[in-house]
ZAMARGU-4260 file (C-alpha; in steps of 0.2 Angstrom, whole numbers, plus 5000, padded with zeros to 4 digits):
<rodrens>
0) 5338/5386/5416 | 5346/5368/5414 | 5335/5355/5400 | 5329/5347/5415 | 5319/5365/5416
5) 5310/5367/5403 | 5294/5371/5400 | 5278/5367/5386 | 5266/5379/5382 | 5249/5371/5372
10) 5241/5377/5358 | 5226/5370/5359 | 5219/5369/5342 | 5212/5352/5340 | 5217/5341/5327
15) 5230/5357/5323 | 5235/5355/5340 | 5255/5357/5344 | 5267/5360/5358 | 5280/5375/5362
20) 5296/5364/5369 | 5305/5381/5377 | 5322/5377/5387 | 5342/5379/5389 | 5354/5366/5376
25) 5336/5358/5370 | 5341/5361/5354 | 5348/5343/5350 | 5331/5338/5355 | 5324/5342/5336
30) 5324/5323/5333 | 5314/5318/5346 | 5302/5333/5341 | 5298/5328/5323 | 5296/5308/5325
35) 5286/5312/5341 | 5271/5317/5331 | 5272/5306/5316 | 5285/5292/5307 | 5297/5303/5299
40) 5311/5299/5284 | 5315/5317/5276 | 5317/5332/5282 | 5322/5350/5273 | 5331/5362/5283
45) 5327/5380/5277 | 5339/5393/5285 | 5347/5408/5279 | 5367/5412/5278 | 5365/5419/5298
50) 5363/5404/5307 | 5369/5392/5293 | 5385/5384/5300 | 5379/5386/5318 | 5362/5382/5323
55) 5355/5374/5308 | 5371/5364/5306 | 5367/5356/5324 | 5348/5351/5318 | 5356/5344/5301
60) 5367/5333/5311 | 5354/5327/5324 | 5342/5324/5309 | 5354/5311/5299 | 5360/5305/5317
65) 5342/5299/5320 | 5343/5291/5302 | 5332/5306/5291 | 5336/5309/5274 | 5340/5329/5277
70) 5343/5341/5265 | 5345/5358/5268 | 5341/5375/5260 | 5349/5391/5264 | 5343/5410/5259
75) 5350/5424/5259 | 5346/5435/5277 | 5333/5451/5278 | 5317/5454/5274 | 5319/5455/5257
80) 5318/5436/5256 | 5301/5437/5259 | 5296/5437/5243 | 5288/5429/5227 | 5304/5426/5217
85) 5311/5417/5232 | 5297/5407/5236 | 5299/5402/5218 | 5315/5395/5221 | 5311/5385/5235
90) 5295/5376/5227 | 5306/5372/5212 | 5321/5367/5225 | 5309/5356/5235 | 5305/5350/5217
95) 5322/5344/5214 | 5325/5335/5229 | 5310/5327/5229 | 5301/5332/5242 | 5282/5324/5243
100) 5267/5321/5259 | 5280/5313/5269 | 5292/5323/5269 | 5292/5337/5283 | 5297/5356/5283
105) 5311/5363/5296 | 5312/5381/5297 | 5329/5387/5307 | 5329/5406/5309 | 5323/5421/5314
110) 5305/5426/5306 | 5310/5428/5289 | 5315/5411/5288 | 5299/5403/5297 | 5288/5416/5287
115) 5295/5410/5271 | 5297/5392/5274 | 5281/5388/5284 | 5274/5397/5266 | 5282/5384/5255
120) 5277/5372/5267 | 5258/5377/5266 | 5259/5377/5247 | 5271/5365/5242 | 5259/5348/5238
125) 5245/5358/5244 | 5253/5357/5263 | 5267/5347/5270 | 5271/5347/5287 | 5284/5358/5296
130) 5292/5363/5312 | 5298/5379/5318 | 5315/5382/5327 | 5316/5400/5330 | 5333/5408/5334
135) 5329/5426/5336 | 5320/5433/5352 | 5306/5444/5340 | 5304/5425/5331 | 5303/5415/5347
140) 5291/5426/5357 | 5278/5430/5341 | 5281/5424/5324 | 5284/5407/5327 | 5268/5403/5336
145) 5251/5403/5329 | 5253/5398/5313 | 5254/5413/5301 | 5265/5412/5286 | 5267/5423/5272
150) 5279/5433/5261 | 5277/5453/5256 | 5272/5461/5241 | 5283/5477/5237 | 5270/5489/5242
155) 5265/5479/5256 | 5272/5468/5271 | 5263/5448/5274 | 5250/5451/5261 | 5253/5434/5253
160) 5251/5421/5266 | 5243/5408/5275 | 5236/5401/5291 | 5247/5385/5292 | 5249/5381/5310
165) 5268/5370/5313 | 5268/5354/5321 | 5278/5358/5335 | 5292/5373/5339 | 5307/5370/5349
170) 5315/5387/5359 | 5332/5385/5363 | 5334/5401/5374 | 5351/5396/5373 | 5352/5403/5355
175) 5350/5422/5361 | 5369/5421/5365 | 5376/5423/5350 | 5361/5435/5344 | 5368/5453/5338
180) 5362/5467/5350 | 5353/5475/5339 | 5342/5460/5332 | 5341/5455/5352 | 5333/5473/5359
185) 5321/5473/5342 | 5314/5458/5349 | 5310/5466/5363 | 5296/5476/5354 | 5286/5461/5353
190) 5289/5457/5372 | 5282/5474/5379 | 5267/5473/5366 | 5260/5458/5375 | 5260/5469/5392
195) 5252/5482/5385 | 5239/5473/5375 | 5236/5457/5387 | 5245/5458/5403 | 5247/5474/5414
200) 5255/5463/5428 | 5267/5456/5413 | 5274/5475/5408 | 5276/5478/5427 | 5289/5464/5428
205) 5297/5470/5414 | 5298/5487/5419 | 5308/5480/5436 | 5319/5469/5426 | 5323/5480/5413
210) 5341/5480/5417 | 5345/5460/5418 | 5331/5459/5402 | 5343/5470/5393 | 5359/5459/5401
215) 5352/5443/5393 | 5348/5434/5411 | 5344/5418/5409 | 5331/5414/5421 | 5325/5432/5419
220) 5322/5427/5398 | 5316/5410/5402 | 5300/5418/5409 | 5298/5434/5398 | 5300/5421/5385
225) 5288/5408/5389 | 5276/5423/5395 | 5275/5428/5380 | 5273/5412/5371 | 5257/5409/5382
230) 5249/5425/5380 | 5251/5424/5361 | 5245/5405/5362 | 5230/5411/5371 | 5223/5422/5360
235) 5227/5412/5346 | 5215/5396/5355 | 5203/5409/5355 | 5204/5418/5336 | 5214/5405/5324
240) 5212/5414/5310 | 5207/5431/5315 | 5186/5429/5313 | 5182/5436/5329 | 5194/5450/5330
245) 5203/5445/5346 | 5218/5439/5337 | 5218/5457/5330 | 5224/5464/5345 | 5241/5457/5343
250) 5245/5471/5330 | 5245/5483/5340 | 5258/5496/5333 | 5259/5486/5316 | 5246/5498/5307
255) 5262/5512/5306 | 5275/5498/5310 | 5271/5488/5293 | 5270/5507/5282 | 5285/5511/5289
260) 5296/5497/5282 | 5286/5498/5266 | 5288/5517/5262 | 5308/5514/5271 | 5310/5498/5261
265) 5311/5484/5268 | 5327/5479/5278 | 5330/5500/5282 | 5323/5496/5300 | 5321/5479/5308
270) 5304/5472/5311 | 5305/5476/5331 | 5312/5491/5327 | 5295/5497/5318 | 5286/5490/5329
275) 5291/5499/5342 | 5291/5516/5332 | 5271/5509/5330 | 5269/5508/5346 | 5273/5523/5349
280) 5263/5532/5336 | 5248/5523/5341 | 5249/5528/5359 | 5251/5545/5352 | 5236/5543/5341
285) 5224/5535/5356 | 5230/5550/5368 | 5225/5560/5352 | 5207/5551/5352 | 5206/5552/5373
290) 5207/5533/5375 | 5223/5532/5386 | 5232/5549/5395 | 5250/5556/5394 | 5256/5545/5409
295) 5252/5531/5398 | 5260/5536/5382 | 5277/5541/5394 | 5276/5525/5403 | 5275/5513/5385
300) 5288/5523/5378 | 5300/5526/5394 | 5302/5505/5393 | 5304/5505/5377 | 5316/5518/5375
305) 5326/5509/5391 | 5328/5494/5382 | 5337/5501/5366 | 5321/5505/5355 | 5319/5519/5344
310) 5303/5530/5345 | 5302/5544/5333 | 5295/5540/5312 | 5312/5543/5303 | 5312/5560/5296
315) 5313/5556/5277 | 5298/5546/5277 | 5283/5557/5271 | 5268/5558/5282 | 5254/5556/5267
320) 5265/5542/5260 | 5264/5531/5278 | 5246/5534/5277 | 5243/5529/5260 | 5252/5512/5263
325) 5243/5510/5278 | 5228/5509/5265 | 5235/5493/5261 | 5235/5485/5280 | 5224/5470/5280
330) 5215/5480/5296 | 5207/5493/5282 | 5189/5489/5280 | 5183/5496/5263 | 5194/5509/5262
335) 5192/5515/5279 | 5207/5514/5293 | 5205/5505/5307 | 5219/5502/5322 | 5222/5494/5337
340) 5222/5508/5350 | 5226/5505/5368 | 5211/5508/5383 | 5221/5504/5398 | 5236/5496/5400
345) 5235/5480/5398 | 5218/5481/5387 | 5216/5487/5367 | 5200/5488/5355 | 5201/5491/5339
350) 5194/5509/5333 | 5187/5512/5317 | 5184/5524/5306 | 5201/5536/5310 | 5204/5551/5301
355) 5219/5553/5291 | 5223/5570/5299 | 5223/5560/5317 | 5234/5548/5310 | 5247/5560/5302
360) 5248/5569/5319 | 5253/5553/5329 | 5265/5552/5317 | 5275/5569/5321
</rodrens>
């Protein structure tokens, strides 16, 4: 895919809404982006040490090139940013540099960095603008769309946050080249969820592409990339913030996937890499509950497994400790467990009232 072939998914969220710019070299575009939507004069970069003196170096660049004052904030990588200390640091860096209502938020990185820095952005003066520039597959196909920001508590993952939707977010599919295999496959977590939850013809074509997906193909990532984006966009248009329930559905496998990297600590496991253990439990727990059959179960997890995903709950996380951080999950309704469980492929619902018992058995 050439930058004459790029593509724009809508969000269509009224006065909140904002475009998805996906494409090949676009990157360089980031200047046109911000002063598209509004007269722009400062901008802060917030990155972390990953992507520093690649990617977010080339916005920095293009930013000051188009005559923005830039200044750019760097964290450290991993999940553990994600927190209270740190946001700390940022509010009082953005203090420092003066950073007021005019001044805009771009966030370079993978989710961590766009969590993180579309939260100071949400807070900072009571809400500046910011952009996203994802660099990480997970971050381009979910994280960086729809507008949830946050940071983690120690017991429990995103439970600070906001719904602060960006002003725009430029994917550079480009970027996946230099992206670790590991980081690249745990992504793919996110991809499968949306044909599983949304699109039954989507997992289909990802199941007959699972080679060149796992080879990094361009065209072939193009479209599972800007699939995704739409799917999530949609749901979003129809659930911003998560009154109606539809937006609930995009956590399917997040319930265990979330416990998991709390009782692990966070930073054990990569965010995809949960996710997909999640997944897998909670096709195990809707087999368990006669919503899907075994054929479905196999199927999820035979893609998954293909593409370089773990399955299995690590075995020194302890069953009644997973459940009791799952008491914490934002899905628990006065104390009672509720999940997002799958009916058919390509369909979920979310089922209440599950016993612990059902949920320690997915687990095994």
């Amino acid at each position: 895919m050439t930058s004459r072939d790029r593509r724009t998914v809508a969000v269509a969220l009224g006065e909140r809404s904002y475009s998805i710019e996906i494409g090949s070299g676009i990157l360089a575009d980031i200047a046109r982006l911000l002063t598209a939507r509004r007269p722009v004069t400062h901008a802060v970069v917030i990155t972390d040490g990953n992507v520093e003196d690649t990617h977010a170096t080339v916005v920095a660049e293009r930013l000051d090139q188009a005559d923005l004052t830039v200044d750019v904030i760097v964290v450290e990588p991993g999940e553990e940013t994600k927190s209270v200390e740190i946001a700390e640091r940022l509010w009082e860096q953005m203090l420092e540099l003066e950073a007021d209502r005019r001044s805009v938020v771009v966030a370079v990185g993978g989710g961590v960095v766009g969590d993180l820095a579309g939260f100071v952005a949400a807070t900072y003066a009571r809400g500046l603008d910011f952009f996203q520039v994802p660099t990480t597959l997970l971050a381009q196909v979910d994280s960086s769309v729809g507008g949830k920001v946050g940071i983690n508590l120690p017991g429990a993952k995103n439970m600070v946050g906001a719904f602060w939707q960006p002003r725009g977010v430029l994917i550079d599919t480009d970027v996946l080249a230099t992206l670790p295999d590991r980081e690249y496959r745990a992504g793919l977590a996110e991809v499968i969820k949306y044909g599983v939850i949304l699109d039954a013809e989507f997992f289909e074509y990802l199941e007959t592409h699972r080679a060149l997906i796992s080879a990094r193909d361009a065209d072939v990532l193009a479209h599972v990339v800007a699939r995704s984006c739409e799917l999530k966009a949609q749901v979003v248009v129809e659930d911003e913030r998560e009154t109606s329930g539809r937006r609930a559905m995009l956590n399917y496998g997040h319930t265990f996937a979330h416990a998991i990297e709390a009782v692990a600590g966070y930073g054990e496991l990569l965010h995809g890499e949960a996710v997909a253990i999640g997944m897998a439990c909670a096709a195990r727990l809707a087999e368990r509950l006669k919503r899907v059959d075994r054929a479905f179960v196999e199927r999820q997890n035979r893609l998954l497994s293909d593409v370089g995903l773990p399955l299995r709950v690590p075995d020194a996380l302890d069953h009644d400790e997973l459940v009791a951080a799952m008491q914490h999950d934002k899905k628990v309704e006065h104390g009672r467990l509720r999940f997002v469980l799958p009916a058919r492929l390509g369909h979920v619902e979310i089922v209440a009232d599950v016993s612990p018992d059902d949920v320690v058995a997915a687990l095994e």
